[in-house]
C-alpha positions as a printed Julia matrix, in Angstrom:
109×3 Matrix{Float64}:
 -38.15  -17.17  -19.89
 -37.3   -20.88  -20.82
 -33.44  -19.63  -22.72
 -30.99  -18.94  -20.05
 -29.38  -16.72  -22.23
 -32.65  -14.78  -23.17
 -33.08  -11.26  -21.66
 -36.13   -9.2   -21.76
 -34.77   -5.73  -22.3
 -37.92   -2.89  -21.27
 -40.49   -5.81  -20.59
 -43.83   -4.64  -20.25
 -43.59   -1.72  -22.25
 -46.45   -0.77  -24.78
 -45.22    0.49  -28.17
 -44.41    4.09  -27.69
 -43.49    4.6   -30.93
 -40.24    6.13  -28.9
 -36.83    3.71  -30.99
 -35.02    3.69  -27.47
 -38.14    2.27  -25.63
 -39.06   -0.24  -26.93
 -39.85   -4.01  -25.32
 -37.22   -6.12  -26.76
 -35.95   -9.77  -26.59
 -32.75  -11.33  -26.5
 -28.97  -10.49  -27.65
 -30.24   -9.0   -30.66
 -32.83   -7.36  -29.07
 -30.82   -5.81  -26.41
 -28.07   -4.87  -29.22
 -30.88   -2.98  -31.23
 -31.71   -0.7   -27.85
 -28.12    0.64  -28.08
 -28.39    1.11  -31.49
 -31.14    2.91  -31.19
 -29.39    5.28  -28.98
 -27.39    6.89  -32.27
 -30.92    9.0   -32.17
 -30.73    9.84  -28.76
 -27.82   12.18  -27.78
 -27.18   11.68  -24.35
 -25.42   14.47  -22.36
 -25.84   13.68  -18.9
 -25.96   10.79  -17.12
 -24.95   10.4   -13.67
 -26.21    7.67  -11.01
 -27.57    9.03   -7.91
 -28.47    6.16   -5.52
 -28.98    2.33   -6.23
 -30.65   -0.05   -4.04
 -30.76   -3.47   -4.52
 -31.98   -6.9    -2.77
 -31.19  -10.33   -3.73
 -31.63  -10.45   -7.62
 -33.27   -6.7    -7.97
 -31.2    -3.97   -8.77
 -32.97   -0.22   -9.03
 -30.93    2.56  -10.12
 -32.3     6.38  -10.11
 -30.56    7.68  -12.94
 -29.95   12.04  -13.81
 -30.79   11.97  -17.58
 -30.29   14.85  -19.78
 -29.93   14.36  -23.66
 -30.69   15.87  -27.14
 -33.1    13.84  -29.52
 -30.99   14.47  -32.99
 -33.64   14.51  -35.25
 -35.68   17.13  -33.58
 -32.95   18.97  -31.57
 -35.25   18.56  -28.47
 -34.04   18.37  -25.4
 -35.16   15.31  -22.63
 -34.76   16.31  -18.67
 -35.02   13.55  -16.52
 -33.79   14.22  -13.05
 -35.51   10.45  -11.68
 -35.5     8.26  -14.13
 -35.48    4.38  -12.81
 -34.01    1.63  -14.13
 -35.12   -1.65  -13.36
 -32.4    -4.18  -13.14
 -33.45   -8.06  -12.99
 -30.53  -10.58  -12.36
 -30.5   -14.48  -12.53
 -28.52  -16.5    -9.82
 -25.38  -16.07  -12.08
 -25.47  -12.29  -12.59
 -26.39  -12.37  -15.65
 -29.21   -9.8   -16.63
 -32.33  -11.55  -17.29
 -34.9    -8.49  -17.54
 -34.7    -4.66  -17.69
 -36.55   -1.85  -17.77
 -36.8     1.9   -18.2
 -39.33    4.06  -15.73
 -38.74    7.58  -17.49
 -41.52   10.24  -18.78
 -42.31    8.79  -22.04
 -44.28   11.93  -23.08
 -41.45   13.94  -22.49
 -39.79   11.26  -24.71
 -42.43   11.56  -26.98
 -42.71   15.11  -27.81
 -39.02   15.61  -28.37
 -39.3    13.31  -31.43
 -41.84   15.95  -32.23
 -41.21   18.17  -35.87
């Protein structure tokens, strides 16, 4: 990324047709994730280990939550998050590792 104050928020992602993964770019782009989140009731979400080396941050994540338009639940007792730092701190990529099926069929009818 040529901006310093770009991010790249779930790089690499294809389009799962899933609003809260989704790749995204920027401020904007990282702004629209949480937004995206009104859809996505989350109930649980606790931290159980993160590792890290130099400028790589991995957190395994407990995820439980509700998908409000479908009243589906999502169980995720693994799910990774990818953190990518620059030599400031700031965040310059992340990324979700999760069971987009699951994610999938809860937006479901």
């Amino acid at each position: 990324m040529n901006d310093q104050n770009d991010v790249a928020w779930d790089y690499g992602l294809a389009d799962t047709g899933i609003p809260w993964l989704q790749e995204r770019r920027g401020r904007a782009g990282v702004a629209a994730f949480f937004e995206s989140l009104a859809g996505f009731q989350i109930q649980k979400f606790d931290i159980q280990a993160i590792l890290g080396q130099a400028q790589l941050v991995l957190a395994l994540v407990e995820v439980e939550a509700v998908v409000a338009r479908t009243g589906r639940k999502v169980t995720d007792p693994t799910e990774v998050h990818v953190w990518h730092f620059d030599e400031r701190g700031k965040v310059r990529r992340f990324r979700h590792a999760v069971d987009t099926l699951q994610h999938f069929k809860a937006l479901q009818p």
